[in-house]
N, C-alpha and C positions, 0 to 999 in steps of 0.2 A: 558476560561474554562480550568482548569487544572484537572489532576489526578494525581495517583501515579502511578508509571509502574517502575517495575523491570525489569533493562536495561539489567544485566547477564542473568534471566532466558531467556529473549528474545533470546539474541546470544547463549546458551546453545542449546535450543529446533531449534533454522532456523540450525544453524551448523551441529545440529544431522541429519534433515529433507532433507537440503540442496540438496542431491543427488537424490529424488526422487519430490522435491515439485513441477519441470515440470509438472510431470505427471498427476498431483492429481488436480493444481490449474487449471481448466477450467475455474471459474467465474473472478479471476484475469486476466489470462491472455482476457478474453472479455473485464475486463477493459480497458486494456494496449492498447488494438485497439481503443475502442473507445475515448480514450484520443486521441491517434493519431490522429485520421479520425477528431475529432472536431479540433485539433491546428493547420492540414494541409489545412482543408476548411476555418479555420476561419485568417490564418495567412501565405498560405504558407511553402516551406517547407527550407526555406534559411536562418541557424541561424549559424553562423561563431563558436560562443563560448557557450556549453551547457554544462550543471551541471545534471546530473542527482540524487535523493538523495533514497538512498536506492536501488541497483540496486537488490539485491538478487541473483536469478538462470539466471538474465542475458533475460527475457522474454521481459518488456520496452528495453532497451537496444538494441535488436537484432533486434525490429521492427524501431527503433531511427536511429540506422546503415541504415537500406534500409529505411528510407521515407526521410530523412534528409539529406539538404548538409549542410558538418559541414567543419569547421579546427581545431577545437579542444573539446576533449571529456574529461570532469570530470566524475568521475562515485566517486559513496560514500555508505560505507555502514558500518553499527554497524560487521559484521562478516565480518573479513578478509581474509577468505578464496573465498568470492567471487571474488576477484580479477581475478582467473583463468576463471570464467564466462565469468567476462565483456572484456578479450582479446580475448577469444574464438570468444564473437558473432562482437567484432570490427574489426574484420580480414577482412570484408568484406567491410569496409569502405575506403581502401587505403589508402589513403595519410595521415589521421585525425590522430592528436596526441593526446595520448590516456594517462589518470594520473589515478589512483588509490586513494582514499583518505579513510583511515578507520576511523571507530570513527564513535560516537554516534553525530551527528546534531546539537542538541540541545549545545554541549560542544563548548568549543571556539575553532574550526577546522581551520586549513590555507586555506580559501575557495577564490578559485578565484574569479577578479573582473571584472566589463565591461561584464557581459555574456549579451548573446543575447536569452539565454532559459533555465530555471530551470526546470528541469519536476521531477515528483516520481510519481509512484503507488502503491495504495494499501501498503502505510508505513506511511502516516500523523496519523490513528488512533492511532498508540504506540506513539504518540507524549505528553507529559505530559504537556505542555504550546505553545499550536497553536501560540497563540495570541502573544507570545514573541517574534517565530520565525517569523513568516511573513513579520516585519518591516529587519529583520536582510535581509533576502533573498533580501526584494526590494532593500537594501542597494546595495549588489553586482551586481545587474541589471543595465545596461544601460539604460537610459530614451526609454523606449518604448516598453522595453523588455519583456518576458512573463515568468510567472507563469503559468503550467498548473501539473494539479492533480488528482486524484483520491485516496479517500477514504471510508469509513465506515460512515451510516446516523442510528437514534435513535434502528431502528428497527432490527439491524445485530443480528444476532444469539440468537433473539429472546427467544427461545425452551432452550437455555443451559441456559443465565440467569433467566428464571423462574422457572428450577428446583434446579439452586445450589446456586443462588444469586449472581454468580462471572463474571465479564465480564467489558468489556473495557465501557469509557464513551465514547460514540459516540451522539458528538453534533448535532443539523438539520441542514441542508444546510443553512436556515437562519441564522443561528447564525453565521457560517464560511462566507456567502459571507457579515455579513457585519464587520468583522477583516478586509475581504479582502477589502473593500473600499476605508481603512481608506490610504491606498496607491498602491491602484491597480484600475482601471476600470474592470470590469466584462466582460468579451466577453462570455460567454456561460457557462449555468450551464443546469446540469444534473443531472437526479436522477431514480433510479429502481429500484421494488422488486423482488428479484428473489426468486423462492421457489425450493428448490434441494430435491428430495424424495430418500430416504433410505431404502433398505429392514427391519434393523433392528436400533435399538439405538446403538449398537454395533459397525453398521458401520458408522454411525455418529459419534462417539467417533474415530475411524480409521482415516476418514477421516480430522477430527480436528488436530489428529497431527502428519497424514502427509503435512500437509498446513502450520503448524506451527503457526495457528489462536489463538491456545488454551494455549501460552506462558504468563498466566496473573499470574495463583499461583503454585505452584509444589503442587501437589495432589496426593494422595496415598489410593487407593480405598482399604477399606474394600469390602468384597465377600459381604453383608449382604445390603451395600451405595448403590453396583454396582448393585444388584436384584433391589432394591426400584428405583434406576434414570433407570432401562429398565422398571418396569410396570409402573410407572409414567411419563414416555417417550411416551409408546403406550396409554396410556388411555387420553391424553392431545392433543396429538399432531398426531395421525396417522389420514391418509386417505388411505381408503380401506386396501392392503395388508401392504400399506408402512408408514414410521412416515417422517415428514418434519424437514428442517431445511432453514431458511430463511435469504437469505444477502439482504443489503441496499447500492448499491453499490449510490458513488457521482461522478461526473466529471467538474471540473472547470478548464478555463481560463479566465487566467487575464494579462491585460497590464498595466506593471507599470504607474502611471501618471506623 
């Protein structure tokens, strides 16, 4: 499954956001645990050589640092100013040597080989050809090595694309765990809705970017768009005082075959 995704507006909007998306991302960072918590029950936490892709503000990262014994950390991410992130939360790991890799994923990156664990959260959905990366990844995996992830399933932000028509393609877990087959074993799949209530449409729009979720088109609200998407907001989508907004979060591991 492919899309089209605008790779600058992306690193435009996380750059801008960057300094606050801590605060704001509670459902991400629930991901980021629950990836851990499955790849430590299902796997241990003893992985020599990890890649992590898309570190961001550093939240996977800093739980990777304390659950994980590592010797060596890749961290990667489209914005290069996360780099100051991902040494802040590795300070805690001692001895692990620690690389920086910028660049967009999907482009041909100097990506190291032999790892023993590729993780990301919450970054596969801006991916425009899943299906292309996941052979590249198992490539640089040792025979045994894991794949673990967390992304976006059909149902994510629901409430925005039925009032504006724009939004990311977020495939179902079926369809990703069976890419993932085609060279990985499945260890554990995950899936949840979570429903987030807002006092207004306004602050679901706040909320979107300071998350940085809402980097799909540059948009420029008319006064006249912005009335129509808040009573079209409340009349669709409110319960009782508050209007909703809905993620689908996923979590996968998998072992190379």
């Amino acid at each position: 499954m492919t899309q089209t995704v605008d790779k600058q507006l992306i690193r435009s909007r996380f750059r801008r956001q960057l300094h606050q998306y801590s605060r704001h991302a509670s459902l991400q960072h629930r991901m980021a645990q629950q990836l851990v918590d499955a790849l430590t029950r299902l796997k241990g936490g003893g992985f020599p050589r990890v890649l992590e892709i898309g570190c961001g503000s550093g939240a996977l990262t800093q739980l990777v640092a304390d659950s994980l014994d590592m010797q060596a950390f890749y961290a990667n991410d489209l914005v290069d100013d996360c780099r100051s992130a991902v040494a802040s939360a590795m300070e805690s790991a001692g001895s692990t040597t620690t690389q920086f890799i910028a660049g967009d994923i999907e482009d041909d990156l100097p990506l190291p080989a032999e790892l023993d664990l590729i993780i990301s959260n919450a970054t596969f959905q801006w991916l425009e050809d899943i299906g292309a990366l996941l052979p590249r990844l198992a490539a640089r995996l040792r025979p045994g090595g894991v794949l673990g992830f967390s992304t976006f399933g059909p149902d994510n932000l629901r409430e925005i694309r039925d009032l504006t028509g724009v939004g990311l393609t977020y495939p179902p877990g079926e369809f990703i765990a069976d890419l993932l087959q085609r060279d990985f074993r499945v260890l554990h799949e995950w899936q949840d809705t979570v429903t987030m209530q807002f006092k207004t449409p306004l602050e679901v729009v706040a909320h979107l970017r300071r998350t940085g979720v809402n980097a799909v088109r540059q948009t420029t609200w008319q006064r006249s768009a912005l009335d129509r998407f808040v009573s079209t907001y409340r009349e669709r989508w409110s319960i009782g005082e508050s209007v909703t907004l809905t993620y689908h979060p996923l979590v996968f591991v998998a072992e190379k075959c």
